[in-house]
VOLO-207514 format. One record per residue: residue number from 1; residue in one letter; x, y, z of N, C-alpha, C in turn. Coordinates in steps of 0.1 Angstrom, whole numbers. Layout:
N
nr|rest|neast|nnorth|nup|caeast|canorth|caup|ceast|cnorth|cup
NUM|a|X|Y|Z|X|Y|Z|X|Y|Z
...
//
This chain:
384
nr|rest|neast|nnorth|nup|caeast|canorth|caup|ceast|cnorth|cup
1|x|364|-745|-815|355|-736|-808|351|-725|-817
2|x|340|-720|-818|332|-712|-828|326|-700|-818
3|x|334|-689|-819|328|-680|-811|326|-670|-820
4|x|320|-669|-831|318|-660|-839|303|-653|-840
5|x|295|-663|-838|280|-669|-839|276|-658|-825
6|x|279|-651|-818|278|-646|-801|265|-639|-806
7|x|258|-648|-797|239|-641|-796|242|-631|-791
8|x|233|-618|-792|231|-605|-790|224|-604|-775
9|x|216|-615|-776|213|-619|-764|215|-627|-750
10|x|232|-627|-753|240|-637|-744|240|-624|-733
11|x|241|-614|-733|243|-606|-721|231|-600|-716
12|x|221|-607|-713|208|-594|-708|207|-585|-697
13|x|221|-589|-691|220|-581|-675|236|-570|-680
14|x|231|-558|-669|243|-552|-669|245|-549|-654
15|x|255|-559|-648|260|-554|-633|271|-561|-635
16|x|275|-561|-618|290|-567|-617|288|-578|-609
17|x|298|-583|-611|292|-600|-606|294|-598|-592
18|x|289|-609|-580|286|-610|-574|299|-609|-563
19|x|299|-598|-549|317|-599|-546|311|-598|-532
20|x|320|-605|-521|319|-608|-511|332|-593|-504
21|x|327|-588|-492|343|-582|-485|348|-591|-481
22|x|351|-601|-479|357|-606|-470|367|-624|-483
23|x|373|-628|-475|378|-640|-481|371|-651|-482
24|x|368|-659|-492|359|-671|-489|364|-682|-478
25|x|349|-682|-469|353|-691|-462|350|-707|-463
26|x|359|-713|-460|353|-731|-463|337|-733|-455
27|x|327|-734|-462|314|-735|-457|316|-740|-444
28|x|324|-754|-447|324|-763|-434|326|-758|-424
29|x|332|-748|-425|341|-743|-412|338|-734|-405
30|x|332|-729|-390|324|-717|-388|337|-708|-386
31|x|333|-693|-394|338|-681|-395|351|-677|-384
32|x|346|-680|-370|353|-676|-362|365|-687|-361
33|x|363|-698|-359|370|-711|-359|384|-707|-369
34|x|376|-706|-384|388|-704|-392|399|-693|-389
35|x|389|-686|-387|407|-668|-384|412|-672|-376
36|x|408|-680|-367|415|-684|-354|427|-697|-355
37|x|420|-705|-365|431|-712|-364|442|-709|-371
38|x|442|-701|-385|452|-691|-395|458|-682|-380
39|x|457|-677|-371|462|-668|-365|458|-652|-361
40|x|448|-653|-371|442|-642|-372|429|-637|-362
41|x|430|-626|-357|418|-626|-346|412|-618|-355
42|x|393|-616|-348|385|-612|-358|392|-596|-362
43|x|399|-593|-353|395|-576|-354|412|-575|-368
44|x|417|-588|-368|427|-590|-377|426|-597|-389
45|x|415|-596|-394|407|-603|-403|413|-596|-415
46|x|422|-601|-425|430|-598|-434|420|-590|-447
47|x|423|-579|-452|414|-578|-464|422|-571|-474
48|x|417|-575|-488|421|-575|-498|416|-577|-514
49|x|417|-582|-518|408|-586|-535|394|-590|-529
50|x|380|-584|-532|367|-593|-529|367|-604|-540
51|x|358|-618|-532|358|-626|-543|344|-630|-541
52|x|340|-639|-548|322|-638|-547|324|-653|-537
53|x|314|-648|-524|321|-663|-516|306|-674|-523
54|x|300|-671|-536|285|-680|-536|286|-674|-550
55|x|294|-680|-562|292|-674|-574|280|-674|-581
56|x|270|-681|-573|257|-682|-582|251|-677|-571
57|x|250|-669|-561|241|-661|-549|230|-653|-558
58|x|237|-647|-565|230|-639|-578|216|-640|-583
59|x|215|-654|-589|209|-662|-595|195|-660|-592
60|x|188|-655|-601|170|-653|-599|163|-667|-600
61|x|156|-664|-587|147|-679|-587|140|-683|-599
62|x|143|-695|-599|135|-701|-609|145|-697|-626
63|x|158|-696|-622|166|-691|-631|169|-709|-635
64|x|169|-710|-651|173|-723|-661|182|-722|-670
65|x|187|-735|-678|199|-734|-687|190|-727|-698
66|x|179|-725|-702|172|-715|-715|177|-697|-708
67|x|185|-695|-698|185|-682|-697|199|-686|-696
68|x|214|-694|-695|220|-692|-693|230|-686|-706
69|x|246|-681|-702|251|-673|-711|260|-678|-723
70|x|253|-686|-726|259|-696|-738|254|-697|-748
71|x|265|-695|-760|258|-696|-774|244|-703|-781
72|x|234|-695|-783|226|-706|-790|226|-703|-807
73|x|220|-715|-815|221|-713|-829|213|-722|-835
74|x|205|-718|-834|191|-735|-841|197|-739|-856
75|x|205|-731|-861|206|-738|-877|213|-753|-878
76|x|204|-755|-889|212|-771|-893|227|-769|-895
77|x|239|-762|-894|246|-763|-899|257|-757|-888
78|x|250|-760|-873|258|-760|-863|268|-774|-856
79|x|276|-759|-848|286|-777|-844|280|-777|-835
80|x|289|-789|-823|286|-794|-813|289|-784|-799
81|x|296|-770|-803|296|-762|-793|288|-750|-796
82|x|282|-750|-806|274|-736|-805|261|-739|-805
83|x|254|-747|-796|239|-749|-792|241|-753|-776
84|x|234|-751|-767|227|-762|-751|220|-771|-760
85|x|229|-784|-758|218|-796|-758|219|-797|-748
86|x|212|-814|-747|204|-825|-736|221|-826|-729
87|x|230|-837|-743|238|-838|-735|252|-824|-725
88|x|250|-814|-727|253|-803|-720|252|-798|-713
89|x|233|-797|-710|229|-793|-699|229|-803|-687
90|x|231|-819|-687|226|-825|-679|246|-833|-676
91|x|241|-837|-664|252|-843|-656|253|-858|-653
92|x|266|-864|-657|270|-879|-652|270|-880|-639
93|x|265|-891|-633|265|-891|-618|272|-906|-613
94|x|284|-904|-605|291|-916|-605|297|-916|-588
95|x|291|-927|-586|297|-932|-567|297|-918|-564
96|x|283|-913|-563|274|-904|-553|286|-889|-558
97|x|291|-889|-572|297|-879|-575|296|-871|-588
98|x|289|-863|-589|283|-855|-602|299|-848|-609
99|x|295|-853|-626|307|-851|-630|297|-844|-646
100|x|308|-837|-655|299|-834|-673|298|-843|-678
101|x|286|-837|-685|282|-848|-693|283|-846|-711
102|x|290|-838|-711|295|-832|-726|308|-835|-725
103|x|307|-842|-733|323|-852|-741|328|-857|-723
104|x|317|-865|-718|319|-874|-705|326|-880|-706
105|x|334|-877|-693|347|-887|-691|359|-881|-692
106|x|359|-875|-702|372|-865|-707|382|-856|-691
107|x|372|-853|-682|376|-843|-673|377|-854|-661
108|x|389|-854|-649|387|-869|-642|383|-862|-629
109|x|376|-852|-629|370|-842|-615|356|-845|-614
110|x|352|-840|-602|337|-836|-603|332|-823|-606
111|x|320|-821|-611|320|-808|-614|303|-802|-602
112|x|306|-806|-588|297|-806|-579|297|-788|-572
113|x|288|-790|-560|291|-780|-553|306|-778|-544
114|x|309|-790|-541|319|-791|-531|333|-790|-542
115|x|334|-799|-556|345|-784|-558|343|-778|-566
116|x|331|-768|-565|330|-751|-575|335|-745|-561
117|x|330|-750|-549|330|-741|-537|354|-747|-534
118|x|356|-757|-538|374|-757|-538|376|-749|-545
119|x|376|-751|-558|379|-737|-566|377|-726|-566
120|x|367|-724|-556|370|-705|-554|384|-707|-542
121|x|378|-713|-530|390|-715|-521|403|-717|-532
122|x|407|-720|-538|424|-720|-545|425|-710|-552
123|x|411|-706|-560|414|-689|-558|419|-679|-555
124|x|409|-678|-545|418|-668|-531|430|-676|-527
125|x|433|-684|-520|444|-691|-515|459|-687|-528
126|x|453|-684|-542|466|-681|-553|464|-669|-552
127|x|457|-659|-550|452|-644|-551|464|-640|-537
128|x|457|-645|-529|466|-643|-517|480|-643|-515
129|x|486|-660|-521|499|-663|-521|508|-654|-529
130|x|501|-651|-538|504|-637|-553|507|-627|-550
131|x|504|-622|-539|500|-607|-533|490|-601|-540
132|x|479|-606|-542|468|-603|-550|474|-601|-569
133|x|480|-605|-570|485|-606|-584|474|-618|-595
134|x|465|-612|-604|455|-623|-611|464|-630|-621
135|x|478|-623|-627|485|-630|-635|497|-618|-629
136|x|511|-631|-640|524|-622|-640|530|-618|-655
137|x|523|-623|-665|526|-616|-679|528|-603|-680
138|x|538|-598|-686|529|-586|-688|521|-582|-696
139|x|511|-580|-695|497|-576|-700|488|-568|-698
140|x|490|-561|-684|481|-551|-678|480|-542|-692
141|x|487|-534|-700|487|-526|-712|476|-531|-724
142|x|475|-543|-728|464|-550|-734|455|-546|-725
143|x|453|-551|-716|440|-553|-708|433|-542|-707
144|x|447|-531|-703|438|-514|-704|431|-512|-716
145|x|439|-515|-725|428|-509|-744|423|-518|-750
146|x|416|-527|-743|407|-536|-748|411|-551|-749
147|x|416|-557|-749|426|-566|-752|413|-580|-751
148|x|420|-590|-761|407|-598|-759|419|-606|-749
149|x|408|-613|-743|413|-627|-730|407|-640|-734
150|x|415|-651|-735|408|-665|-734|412|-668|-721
151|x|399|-671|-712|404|-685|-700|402|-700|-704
152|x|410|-706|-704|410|-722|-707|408|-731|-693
153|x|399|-737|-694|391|-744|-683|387|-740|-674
154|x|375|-728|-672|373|-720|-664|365|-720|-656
155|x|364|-731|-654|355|-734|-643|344|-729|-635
156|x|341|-721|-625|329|-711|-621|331|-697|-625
157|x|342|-697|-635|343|-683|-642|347|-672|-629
158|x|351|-674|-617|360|-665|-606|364|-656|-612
159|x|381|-666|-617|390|-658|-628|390|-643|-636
160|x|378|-651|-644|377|-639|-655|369|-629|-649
161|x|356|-630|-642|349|-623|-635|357|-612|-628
162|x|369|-616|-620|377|-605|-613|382|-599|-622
163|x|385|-605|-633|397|-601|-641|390|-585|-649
164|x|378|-594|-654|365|-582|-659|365|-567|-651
165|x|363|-569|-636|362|-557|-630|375|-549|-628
166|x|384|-554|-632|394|-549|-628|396|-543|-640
167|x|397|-546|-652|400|-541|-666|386|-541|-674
168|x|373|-534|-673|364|-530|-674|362|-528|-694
169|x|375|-525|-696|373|-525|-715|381|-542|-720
170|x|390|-547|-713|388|-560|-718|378|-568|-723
171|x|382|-580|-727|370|-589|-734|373|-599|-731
172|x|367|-604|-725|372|-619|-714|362|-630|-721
173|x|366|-641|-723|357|-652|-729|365|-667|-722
174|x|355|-670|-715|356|-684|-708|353|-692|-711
175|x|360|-704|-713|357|-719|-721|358|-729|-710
176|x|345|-737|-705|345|-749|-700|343|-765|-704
177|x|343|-775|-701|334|-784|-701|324|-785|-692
178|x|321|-778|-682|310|-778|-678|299|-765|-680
179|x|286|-764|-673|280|-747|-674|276|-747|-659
180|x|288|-745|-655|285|-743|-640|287|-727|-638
181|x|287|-722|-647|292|-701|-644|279|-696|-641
182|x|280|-688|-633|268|-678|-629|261|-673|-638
183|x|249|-672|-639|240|-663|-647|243|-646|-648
184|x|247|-639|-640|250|-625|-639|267|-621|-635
185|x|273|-619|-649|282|-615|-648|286|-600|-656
186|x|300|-595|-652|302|-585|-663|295|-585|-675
187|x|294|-573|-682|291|-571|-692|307|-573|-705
188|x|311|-576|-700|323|-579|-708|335|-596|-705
189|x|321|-603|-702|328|-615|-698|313|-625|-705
190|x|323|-636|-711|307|-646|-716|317|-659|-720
191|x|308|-668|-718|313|-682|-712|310|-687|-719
192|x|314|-703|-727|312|-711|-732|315|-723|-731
193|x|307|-732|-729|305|-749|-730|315|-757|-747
194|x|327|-758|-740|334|-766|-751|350|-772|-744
195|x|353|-781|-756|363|-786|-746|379|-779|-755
196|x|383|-776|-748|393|-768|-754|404|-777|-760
197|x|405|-792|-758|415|-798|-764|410|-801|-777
198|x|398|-797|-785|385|-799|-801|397|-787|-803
199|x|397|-787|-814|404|-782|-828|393|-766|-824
200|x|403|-753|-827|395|-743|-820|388|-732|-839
201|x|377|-731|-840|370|-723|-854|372|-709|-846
202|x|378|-704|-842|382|-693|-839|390|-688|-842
203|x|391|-673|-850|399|-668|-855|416|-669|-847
204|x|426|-672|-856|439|-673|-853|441|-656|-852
205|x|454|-657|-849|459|-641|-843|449|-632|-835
206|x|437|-639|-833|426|-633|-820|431|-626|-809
207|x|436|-632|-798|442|-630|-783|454|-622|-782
208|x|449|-613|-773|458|-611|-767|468|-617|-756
209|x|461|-624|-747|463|-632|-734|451|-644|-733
210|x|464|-656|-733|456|-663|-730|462|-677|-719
211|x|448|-676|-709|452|-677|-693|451|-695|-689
212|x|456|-703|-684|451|-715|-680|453|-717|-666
213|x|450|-724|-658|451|-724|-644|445|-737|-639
214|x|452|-746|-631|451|-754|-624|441|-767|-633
215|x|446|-770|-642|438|-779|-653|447|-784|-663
216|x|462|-782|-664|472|-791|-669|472|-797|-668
217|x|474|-803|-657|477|-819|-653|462|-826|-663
218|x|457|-822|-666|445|-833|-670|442|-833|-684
219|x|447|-827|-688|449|-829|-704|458|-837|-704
220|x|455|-844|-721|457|-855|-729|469|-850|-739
221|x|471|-840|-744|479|-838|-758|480|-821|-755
222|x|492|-821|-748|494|-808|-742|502|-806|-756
223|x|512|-805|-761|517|-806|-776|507|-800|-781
224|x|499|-806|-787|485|-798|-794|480|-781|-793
225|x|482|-788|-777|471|-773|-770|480|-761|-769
226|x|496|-763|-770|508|-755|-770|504|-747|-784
227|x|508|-754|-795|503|-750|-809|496|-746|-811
228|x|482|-752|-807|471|-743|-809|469|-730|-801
229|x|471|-729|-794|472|-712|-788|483|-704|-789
230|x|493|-710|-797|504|-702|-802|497|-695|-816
231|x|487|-707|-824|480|-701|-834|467|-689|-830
232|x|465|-689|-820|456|-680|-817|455|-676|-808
233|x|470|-667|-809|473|-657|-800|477|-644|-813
234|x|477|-631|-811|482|-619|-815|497|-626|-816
235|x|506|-615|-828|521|-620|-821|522|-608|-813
236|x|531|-615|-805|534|-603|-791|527|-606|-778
237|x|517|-616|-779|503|-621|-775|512|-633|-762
238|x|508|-635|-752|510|-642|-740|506|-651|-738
239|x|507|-666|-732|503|-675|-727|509|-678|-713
240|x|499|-679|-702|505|-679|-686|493|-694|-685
241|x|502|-701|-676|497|-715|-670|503|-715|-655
242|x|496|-717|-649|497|-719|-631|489|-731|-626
243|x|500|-737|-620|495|-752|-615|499|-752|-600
244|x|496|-760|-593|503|-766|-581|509|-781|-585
245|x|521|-780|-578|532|-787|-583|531|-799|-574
246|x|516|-808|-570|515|-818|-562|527|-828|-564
247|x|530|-837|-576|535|-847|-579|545|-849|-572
248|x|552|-843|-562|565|-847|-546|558|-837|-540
249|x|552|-840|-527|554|-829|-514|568|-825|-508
250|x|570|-810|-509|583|-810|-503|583|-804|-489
251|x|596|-802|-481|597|-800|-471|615|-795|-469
252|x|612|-783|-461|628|-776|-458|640|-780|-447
253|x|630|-786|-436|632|-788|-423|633|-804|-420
254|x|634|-807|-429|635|-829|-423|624|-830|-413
255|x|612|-827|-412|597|-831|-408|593|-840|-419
256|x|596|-837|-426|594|-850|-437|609|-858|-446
257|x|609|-871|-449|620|-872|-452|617|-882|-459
258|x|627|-887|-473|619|-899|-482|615|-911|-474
259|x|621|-911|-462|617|-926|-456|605|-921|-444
260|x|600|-911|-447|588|-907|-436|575|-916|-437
261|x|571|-928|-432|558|-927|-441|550|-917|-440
262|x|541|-915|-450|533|-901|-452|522|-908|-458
263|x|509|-909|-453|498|-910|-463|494|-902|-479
264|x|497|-891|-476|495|-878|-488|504|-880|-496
265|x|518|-886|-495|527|-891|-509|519|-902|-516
266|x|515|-913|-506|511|-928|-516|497|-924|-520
267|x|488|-915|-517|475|-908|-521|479|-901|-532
268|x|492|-893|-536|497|-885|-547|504|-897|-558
269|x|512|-907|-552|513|-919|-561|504|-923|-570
270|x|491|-932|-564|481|-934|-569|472|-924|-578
271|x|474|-915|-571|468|-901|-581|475|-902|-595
272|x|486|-897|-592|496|-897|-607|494|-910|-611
273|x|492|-922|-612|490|-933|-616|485|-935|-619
274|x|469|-929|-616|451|-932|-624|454|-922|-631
275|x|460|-912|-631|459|-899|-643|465|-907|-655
276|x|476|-910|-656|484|-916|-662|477|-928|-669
277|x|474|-935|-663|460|-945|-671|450|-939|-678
278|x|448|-923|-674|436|-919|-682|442|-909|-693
279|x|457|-908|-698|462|-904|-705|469|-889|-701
280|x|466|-889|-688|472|-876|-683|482|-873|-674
281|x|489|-862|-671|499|-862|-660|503|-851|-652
282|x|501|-858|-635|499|-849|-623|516|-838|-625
283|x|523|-846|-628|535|-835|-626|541|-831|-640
284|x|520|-827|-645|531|-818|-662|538|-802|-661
285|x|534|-797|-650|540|-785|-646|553|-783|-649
286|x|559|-795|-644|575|-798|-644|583|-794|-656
287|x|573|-798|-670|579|-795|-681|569|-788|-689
288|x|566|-778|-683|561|-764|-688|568|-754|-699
289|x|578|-749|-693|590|-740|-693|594|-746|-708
290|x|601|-760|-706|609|-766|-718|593|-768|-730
291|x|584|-776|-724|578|-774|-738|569|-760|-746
292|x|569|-748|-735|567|-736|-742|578|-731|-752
293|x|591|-733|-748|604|-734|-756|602|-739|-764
294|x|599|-751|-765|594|-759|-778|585|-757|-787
295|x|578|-753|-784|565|-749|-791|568|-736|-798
296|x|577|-728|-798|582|-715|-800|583|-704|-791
297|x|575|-705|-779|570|-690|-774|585|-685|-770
298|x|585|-672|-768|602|-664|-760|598|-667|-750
299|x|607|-658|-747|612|-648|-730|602|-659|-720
300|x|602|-671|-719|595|-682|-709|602|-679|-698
301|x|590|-677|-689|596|-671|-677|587|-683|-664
302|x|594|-680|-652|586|-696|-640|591|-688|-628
303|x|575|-687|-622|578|-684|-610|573|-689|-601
304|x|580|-693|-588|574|-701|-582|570|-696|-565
305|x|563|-698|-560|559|-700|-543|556|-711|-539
306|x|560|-710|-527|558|-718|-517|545|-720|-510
307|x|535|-735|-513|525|-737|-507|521|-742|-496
308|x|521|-740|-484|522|-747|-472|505|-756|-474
309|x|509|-767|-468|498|-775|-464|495|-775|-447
310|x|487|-765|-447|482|-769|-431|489|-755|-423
311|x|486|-752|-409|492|-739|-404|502|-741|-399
312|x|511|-744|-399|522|-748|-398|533|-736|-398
313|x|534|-730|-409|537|-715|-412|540|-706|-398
314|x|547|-696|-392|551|-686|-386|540|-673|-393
315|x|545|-676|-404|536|-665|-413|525|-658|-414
316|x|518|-654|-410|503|-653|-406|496|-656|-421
317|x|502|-647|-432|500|-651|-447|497|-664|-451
318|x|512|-670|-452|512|-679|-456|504|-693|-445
319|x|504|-692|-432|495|-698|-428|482|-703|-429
320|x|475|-683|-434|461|-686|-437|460|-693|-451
321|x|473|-692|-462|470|-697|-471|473|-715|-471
322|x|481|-718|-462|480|-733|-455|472|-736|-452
323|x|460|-728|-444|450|-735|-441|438|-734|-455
324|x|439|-727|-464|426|-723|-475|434|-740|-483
325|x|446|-742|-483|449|-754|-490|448|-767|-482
326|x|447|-768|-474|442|-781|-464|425|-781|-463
327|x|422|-773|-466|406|-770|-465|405|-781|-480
328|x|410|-772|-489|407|-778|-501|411|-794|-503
329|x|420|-796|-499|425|-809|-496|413|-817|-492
330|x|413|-817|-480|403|-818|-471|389|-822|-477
331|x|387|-816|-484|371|-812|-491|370|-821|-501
332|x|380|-821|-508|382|-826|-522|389|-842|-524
333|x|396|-847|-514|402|-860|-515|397|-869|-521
334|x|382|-874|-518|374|-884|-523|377|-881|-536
335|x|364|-865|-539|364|-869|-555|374|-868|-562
336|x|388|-864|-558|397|-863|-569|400|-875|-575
337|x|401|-881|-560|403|-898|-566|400|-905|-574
338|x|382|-909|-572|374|-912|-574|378|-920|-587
339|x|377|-912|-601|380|-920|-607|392|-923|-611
340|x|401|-919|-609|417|-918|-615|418|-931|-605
341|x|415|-932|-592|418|-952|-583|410|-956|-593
342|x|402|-956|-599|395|-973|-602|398|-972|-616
343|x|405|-962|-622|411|-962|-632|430|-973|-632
344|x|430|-974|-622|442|-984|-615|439|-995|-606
345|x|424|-996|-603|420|-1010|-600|414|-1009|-586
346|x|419|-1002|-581|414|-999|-565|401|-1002|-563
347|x|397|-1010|-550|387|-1012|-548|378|-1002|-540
348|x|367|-995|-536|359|-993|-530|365|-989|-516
349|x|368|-1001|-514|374|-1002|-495|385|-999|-497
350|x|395|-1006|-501|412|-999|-504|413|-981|-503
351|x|404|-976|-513|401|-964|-510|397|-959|-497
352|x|387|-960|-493|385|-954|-479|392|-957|-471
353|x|403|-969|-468|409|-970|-463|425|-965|-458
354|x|426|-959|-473|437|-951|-473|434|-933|-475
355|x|419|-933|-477|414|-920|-472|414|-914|-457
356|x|413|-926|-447|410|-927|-434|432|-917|-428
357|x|438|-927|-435|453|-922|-435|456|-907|-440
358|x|455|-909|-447|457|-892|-455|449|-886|-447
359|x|436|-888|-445|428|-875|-437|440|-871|-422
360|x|445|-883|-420|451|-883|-406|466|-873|-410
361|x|470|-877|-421|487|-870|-421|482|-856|-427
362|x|471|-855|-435|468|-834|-440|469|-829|-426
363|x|459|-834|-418|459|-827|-403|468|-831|-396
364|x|481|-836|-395|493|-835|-388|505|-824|-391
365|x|500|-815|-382|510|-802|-381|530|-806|-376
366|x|530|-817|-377|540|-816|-371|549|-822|-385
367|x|540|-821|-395|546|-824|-407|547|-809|-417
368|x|558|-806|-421|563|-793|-423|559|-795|-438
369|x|547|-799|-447|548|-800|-458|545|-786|-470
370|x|552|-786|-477|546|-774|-490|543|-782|-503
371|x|539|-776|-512|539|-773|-525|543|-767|-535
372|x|548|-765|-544|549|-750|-556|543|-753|-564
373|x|537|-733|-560|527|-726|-570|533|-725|-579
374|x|532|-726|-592|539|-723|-600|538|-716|-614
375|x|543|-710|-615|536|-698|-628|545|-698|-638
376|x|542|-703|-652|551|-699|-663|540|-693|-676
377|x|547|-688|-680|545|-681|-692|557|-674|-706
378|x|548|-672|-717|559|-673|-721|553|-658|-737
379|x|560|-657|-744|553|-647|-756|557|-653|-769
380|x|542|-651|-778|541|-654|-792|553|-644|-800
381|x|562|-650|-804|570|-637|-814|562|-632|-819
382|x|571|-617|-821|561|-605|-829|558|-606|-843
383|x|571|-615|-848|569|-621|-862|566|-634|-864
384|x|554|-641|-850|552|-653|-856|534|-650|-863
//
């Protein structure tokens, strides 16, 4: 990755990105319906972090990829991440599911409306679960005097956007494979189209913090990506990764039991199974901790919460964040699938068929299921 080249003209706007009062709500879902079923009545309408519930609301009509915030460089002696080409700007489109089209294939998600609009929902749903915590490093002290930030897989750029307004002299730089980030953000946040597992032309000892989130599981050569951000971090310099720990749903209360059938385990089977065919793995969270250790970083620290699927919860909290994770569930089943089953053989109908099941056991409250959030991080020695 070459972020050296930064047009002068990557930032034309000075505002703040776009912030909702309120929590994003699942489109699908009308406003009132949702507090109600979290527990919440309107006049109890929880508030806390704004987050942009329409990260491109912003967006000036008739706004195109020749205005967006990504490196350009006409010289012949550019790579393949410092220009918008054809293949960059434009999208694979597969079984009615828009995916990138820069280094296609690589990423086993869609990169549609329906999940930029999941991705903010797990957002808030981790903002929330957090106690509004955007990370647990310690790093606020960087952040205050400038500190540079890498996000790695940053999807509609949320993340860094909050992260921006919160710490106004940081330097936030977002790396996707897609250009799905808003046109109007911070003046201290700027995005870039590249795939972070490419060998990175960026200065080593650069970062101060650098963030990944919910995008483990799909890398190919985590080994790699450990080292390489060990090389291009500051020493003293942080790396935090936060995943949800799908690969076993657990449960406290024997509502679920290994002999339960459960649609959402053999849907998580097959999941981890097409990943796994495509060189990747749903429960790399698991060994986080030991390969940060490995890699060199210190003081590796893992913290975990508890994710409820569905309202189920006593909690009013943790309920509403059961329900922002069943939303997403919900939303998202098809495409996560999508290609990781026919990456394992599955037919067409096999799939909907066992979509028809899962859809039935997410919405059964009488099944007490969670998740862990899970947060590790760890620090570059001061003498590496």
């Amino acid at each position: 990755m070459d972020f050296r080249k930064q047009n002068s003209s990557a930032h034309p706007y000075s505002c703040s990105a776009p912030a909702a009062s309120q929590y994003i709500i699942p489109r699908s879902t009308p406003e009132d319906d949702f507090w109600a079923a979290a527990g919440w009545g309107n006049s109890e309408t929880p508030t806390g972090p704004s987050f942009p519930e329409d990260a491109s609301e912003n967006t000036p009509e008739g706004f195109g990829y020749d205005d967006c915030l990504f490196e350009l460089d006409d010289s012949d002696e550019r790579d393949s991440s410092s220009s918008i080409t054809d293949s960059i700007r434009g999208h694979v489109y597969e079984c009615g599911f828009r995916y990138h089209a820069y280094h296609a294939g690589k990423y086993a998600y869609p990169n549609d409306e329906t999940e930029q609009s999941r991705e903010e929902i797990k957002h808030t749903m981790s903002a929330m679960l957090c106690d509004g915590q955007y990370f647990f490093a310690p790093v606020e002290e960087a952040l205050e005097d400038g500190g540079q930030v890498l996000d790695l897989g940053t999807g509609t750029g949320i993340w860094p956007m909050q992260l921006a307004e919160n710490y106004p002299d940081a330097v936030i730089t977002g790396i996707d494979l897609s250009p799905i980030q808003p046109s109007f953000v911070p003046e201290n946040v700027r995005f870039f189209v590249d795939d972070i597992e490419d060998e990175w032309v960026d200065p080593e000892n650069k970062y101060d913090y650098i963030h990944l989130r919910f995008s483990l599981h799909t890398l190919k050569d985590r080994k790699s990506l450990m080292q390489r951000v060990m090389r291009h971090l500051k020493p003293g310099g942080y790396f935090e990764i936060q995943e949800i720990d799908v690969g076993n749903p657990r449960c406290d209360d024997h509502t679920l039991t290994p002999d339960t059938p459960y649609a959402v385990r053999d849907y998580l089977k097959y999941l981890e199974a097409g990943l796994r065919a495509m060189g990747a793995d749903l429960s790399a969270i698991q060994k986080t901790s030991q390969e940060m250790r490995e890699a060199g970083f210190e003081h590796v620290t893992e913290i975990t919460k508890k994710l409820p699927l569905g309202i189920w919860p006593e909690d009013k909290k943790l309920r509403l964040c059961g329900l922002f994770w069943r939303t997403a569930v919900m939303d998202g089943m098809m495409g996560l699938c999508s290609r990781p089953f026919q990456a394992i053989g599955l037919t067409p109908t096999q799939i909907e068929l066992l979509l028809v099941d899962v859809g039935k056991a997410v919405m059964d409250g009488s099944i007490h299921t969670y998740f862990p959030l899970t947060t590790v991080y760890g620090r570059k020695p001061l003498d590496g």
